[in-house]
PAFI-721488 format. One record per residue: residue number from 1; chain; z, x, y of N, C-alpha, C, O in turn. Coordinates in steps of 0.1 Angstrom, whole numbers, always signed. Last residue first. Layout:
<pts>
resi | chain | n.zz | n.xx | n.yy | ca.zz | ca.xx | ca.yy | c.zz | c.xx | c.yy | o.zz | o.xx | o.yy
NUM | A | Z | X | Y | Z | X | Y | Z | X | Y | Z | X | Y
...
</pts>
This chain:
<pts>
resi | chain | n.zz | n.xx | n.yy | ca.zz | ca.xx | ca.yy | c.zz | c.xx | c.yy | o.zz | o.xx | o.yy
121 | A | -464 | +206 | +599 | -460 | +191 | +605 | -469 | +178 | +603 | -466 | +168 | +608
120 | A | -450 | +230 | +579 | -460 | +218 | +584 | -454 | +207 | +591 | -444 | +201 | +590
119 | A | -437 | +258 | +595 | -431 | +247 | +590 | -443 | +236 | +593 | -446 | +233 | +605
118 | A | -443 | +291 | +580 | -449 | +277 | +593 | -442 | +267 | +588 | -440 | +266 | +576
117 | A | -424 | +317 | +582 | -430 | +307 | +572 | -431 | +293 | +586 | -424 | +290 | +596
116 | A | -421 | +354 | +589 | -420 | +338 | +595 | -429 | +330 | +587 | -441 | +334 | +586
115 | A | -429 | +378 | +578 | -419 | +370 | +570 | -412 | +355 | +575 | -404 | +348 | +569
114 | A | -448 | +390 | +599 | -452 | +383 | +583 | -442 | +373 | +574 | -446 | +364 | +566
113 | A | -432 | +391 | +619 | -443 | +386 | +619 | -451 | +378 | +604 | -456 | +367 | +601
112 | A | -412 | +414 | +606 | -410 | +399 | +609 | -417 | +382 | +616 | -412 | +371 | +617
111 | A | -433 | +427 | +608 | -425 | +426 | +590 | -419 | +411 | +600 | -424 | +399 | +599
110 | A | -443 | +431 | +629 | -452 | +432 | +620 | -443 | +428 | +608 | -449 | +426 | +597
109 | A | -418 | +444 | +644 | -425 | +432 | +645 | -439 | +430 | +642 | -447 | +426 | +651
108 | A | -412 | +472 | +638 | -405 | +457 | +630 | -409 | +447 | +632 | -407 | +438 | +623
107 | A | -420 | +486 | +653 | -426 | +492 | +646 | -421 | +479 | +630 | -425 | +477 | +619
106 | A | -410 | +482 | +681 | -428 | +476 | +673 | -430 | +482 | +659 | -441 | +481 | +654
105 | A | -380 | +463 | +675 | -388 | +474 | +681 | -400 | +476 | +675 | -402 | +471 | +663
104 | A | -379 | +430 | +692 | -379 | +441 | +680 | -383 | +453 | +687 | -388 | +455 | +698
103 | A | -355 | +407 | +707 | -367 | +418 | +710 | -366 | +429 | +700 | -356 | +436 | +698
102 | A | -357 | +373 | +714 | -352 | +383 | +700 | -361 | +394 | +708 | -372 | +392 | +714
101 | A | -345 | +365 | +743 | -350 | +367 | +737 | -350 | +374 | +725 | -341 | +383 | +725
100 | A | -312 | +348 | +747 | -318 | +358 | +746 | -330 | +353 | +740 | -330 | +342 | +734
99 | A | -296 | +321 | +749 | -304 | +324 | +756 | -312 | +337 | +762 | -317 | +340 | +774
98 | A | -276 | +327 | +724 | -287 | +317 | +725 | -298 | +319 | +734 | -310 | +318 | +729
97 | A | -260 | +347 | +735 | -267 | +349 | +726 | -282 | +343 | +726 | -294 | +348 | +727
96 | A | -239 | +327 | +747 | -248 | +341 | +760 | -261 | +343 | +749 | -273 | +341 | +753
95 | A | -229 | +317 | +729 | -240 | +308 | +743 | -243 | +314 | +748 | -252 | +311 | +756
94 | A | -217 | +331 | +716 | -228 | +330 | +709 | -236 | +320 | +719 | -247 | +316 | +717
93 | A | -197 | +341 | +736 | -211 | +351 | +729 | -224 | +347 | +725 | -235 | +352 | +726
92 | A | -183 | +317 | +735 | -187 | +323 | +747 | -200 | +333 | +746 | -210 | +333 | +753
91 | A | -172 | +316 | +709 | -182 | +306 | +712 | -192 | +309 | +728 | -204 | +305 | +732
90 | A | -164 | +342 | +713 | -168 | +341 | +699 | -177 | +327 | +702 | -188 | +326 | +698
89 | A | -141 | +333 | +729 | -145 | +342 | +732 | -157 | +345 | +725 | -165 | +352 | +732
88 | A | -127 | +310 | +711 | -133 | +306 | +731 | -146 | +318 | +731 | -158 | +315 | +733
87 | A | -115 | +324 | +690 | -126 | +315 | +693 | -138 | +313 | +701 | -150 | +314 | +701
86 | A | -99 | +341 | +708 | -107 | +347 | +702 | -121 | +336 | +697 | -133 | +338 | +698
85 | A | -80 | +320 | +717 | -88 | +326 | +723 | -96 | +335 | +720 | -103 | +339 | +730
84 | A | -71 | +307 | +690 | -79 | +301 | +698 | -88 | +313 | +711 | -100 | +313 | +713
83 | A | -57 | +336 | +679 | -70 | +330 | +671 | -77 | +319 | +683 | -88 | +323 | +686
82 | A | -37 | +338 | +698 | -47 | +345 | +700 | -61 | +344 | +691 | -72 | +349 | +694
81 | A | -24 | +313 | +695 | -32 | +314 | +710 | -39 | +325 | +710 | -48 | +326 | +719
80 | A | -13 | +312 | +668 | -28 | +308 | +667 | -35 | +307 | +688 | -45 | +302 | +692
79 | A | -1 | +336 | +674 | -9 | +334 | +660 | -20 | +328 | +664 | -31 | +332 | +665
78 | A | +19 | +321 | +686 | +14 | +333 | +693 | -2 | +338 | +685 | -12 | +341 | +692
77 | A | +28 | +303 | +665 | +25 | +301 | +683 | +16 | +310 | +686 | +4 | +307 | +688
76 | A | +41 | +318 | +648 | +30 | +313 | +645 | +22 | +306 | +658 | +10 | +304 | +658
75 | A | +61 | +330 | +661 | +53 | +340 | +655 | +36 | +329 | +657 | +26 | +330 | +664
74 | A | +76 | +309 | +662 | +69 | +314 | +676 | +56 | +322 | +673 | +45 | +321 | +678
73 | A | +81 | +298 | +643 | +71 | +290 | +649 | +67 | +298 | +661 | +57 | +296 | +668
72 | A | +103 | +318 | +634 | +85 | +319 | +629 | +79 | +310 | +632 | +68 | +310 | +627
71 | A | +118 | +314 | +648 | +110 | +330 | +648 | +100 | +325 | +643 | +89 | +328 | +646
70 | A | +130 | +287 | +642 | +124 | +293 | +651 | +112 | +307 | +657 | +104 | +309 | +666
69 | A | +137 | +298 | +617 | +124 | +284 | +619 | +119 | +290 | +631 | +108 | +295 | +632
68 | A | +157 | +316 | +622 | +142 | +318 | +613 | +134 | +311 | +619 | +125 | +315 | +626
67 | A | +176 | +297 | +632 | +169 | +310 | +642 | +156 | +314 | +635 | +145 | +317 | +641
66 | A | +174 | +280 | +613 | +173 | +275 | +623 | +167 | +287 | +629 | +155 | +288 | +631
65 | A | +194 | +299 | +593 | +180 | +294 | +590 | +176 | +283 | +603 | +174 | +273 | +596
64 | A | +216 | +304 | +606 | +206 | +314 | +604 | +191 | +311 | +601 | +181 | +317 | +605
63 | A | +227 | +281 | +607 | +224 | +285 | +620 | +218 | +291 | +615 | +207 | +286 | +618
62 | A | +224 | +276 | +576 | +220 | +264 | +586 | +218 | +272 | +600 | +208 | +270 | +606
61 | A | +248 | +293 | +576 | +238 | +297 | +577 | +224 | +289 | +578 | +214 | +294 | +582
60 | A | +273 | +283 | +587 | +268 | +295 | +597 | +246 | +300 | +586 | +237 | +306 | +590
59 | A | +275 | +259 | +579 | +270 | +255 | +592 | +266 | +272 | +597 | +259 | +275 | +606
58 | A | +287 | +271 | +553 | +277 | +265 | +553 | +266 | +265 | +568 | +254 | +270 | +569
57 | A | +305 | +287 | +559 | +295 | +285 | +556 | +282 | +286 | +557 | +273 | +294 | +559
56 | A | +321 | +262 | +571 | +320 | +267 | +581 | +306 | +280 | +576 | +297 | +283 | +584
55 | A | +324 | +247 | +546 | +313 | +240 | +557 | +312 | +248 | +569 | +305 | +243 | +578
54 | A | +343 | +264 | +533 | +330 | +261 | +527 | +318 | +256 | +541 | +307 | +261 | +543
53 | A | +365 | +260 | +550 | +359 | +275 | +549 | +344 | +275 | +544 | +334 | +282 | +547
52 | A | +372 | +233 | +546 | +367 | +236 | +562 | +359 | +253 | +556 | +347 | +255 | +558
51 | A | +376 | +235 | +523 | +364 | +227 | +525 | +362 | +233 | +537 | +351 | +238 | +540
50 | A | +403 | +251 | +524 | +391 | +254 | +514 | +377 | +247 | +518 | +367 | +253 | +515
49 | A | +417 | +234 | +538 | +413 | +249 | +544 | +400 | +252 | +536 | +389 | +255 | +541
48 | A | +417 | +218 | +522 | +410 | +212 | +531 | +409 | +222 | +537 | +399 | +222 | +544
47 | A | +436 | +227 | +496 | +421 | +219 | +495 | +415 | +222 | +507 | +405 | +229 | +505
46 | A | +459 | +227 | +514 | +448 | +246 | +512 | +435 | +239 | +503 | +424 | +244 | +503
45 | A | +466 | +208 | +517 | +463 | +212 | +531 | +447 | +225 | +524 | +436 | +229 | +526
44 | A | +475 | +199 | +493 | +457 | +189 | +503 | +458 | +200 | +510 | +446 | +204 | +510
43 | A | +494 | +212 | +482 | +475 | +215 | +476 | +465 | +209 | +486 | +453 | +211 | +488
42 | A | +506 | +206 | +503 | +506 | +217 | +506 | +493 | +220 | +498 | +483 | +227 | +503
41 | A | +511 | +178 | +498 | +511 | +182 | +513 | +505 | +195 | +511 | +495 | +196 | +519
40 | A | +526 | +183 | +472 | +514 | +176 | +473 | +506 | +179 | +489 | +494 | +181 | +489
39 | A | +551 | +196 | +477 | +541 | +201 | +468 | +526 | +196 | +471 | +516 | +204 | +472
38 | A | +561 | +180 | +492 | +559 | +189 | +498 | +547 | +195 | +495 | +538 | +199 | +502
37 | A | +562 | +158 | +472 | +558 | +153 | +484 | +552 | +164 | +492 | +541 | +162 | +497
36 | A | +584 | +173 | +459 | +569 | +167 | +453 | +558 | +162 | +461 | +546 | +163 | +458
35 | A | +601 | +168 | +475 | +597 | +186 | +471 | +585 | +183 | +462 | +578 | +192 | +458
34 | A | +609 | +143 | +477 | +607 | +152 | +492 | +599 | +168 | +486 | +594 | +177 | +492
33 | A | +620 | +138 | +455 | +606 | +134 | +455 | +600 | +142 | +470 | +588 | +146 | +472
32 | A | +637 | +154 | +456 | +627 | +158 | +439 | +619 | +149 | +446 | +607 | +152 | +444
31 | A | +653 | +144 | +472 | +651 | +156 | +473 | +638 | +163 | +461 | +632 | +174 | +459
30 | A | +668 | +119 | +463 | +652 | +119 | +471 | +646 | +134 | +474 | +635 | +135 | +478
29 | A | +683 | +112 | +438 | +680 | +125 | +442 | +669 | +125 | +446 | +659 | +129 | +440
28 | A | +695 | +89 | +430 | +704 | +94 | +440 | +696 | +111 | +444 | +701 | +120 | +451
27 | A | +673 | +63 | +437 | +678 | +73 | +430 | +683 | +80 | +438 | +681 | +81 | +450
26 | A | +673 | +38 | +447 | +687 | +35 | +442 | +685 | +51 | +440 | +696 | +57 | +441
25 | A | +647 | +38 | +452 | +657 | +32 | +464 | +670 | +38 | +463 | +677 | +42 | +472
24 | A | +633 | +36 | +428 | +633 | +49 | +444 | +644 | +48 | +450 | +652 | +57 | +451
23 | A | +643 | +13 | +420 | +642 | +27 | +409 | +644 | +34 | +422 | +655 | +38 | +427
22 | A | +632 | -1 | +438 | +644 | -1 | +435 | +650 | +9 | +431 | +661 | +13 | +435
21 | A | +600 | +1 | +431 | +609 | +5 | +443 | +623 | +8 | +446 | +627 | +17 | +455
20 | A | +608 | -15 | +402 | +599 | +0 | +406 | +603 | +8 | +420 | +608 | +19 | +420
19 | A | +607 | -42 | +410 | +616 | -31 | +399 | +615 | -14 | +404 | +622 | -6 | +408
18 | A | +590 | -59 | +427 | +596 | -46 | +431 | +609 | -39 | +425 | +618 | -33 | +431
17 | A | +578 | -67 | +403 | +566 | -61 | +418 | +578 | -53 | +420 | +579 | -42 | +415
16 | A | +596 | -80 | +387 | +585 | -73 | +377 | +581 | -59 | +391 | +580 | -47 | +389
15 | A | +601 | -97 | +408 | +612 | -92 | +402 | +607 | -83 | +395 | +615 | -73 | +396
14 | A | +579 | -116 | +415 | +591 | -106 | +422 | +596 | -97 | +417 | +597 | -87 | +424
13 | A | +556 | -128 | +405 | +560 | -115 | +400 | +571 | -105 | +406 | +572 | -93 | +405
12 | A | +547 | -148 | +418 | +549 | -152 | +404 | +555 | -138 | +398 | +560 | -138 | +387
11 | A | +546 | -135 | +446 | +549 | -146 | +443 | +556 | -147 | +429 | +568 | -145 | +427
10 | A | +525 | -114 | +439 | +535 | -114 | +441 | +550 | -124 | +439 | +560 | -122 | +433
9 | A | +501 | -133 | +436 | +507 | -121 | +423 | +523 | -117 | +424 | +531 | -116 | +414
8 | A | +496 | -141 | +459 | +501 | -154 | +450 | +507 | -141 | +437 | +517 | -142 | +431
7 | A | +493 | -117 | +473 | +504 | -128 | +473 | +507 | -132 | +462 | +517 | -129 | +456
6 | A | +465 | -110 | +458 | +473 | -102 | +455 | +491 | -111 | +464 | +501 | -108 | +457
5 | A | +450 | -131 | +466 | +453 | -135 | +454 | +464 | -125 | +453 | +474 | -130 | +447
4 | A | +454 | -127 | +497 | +457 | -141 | +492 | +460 | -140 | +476 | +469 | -147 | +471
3 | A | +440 | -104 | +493 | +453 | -108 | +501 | +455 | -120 | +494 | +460 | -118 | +483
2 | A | +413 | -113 | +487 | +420 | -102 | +478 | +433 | -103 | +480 | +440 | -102 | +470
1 | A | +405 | -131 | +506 | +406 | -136 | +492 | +414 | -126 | +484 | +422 | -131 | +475
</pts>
């Protein structure tokens, strides 16, 4: 559709479309446009040094912060295998625990004699 309408523009606009080219064609000094051309060549290039320098950067501390993440999931790995095994160990006690007798010494089993409440039934 864009082709087709930009034709038909052309079409009704020969003469108007390529005045302009002609101007180029005919000037006797391509040397001003070859050193404008140059000029321009040379801001993209040190633009695009400039971006590559920015995203190299960039990508180097993205790597830094990656090795962090890393360190500190290990950190936190290690964190919680010794919190779980301390658990284990801590649920392990209190099942040895359970199957004690309480044993006072006589001179406490008279206070904690007295300070047991009956539960009615």
């Amino acid at each position: 559709m864009l082709l087709a309408t930009f034709a038909a523009y052309l079409e009704c606009n020969k003469e108007s479309a390529f005045k302009g080219t002609q101007r180029y064609v005919r000037d006797p000094g391509p040397q001003l446009h070859h050193g404008d051309l140059l000029v321009y060549i040379d801001k993209l290039e040190n633009d695009l040094r400039g971006e590559n320098q920015r995203r190299l950067i960039e990508l180097e501390d993205a790597h830094l912060d990656l090795d962090d993440a890393r360190r500190s999931r290990r950190e936190m790995q290690q964190q919680l295998t010794a919190t779980s095994q301390q658990l284990g160990q801590y649920n392990t006690d209190n099942e040895s625990l359970k199957g004690l007798q309480p044993t006072l010494p006589p001179c406490l089993r008279p206070l904690a004699h007295k300070n047991r409440t009956e539960i009615p039934t």
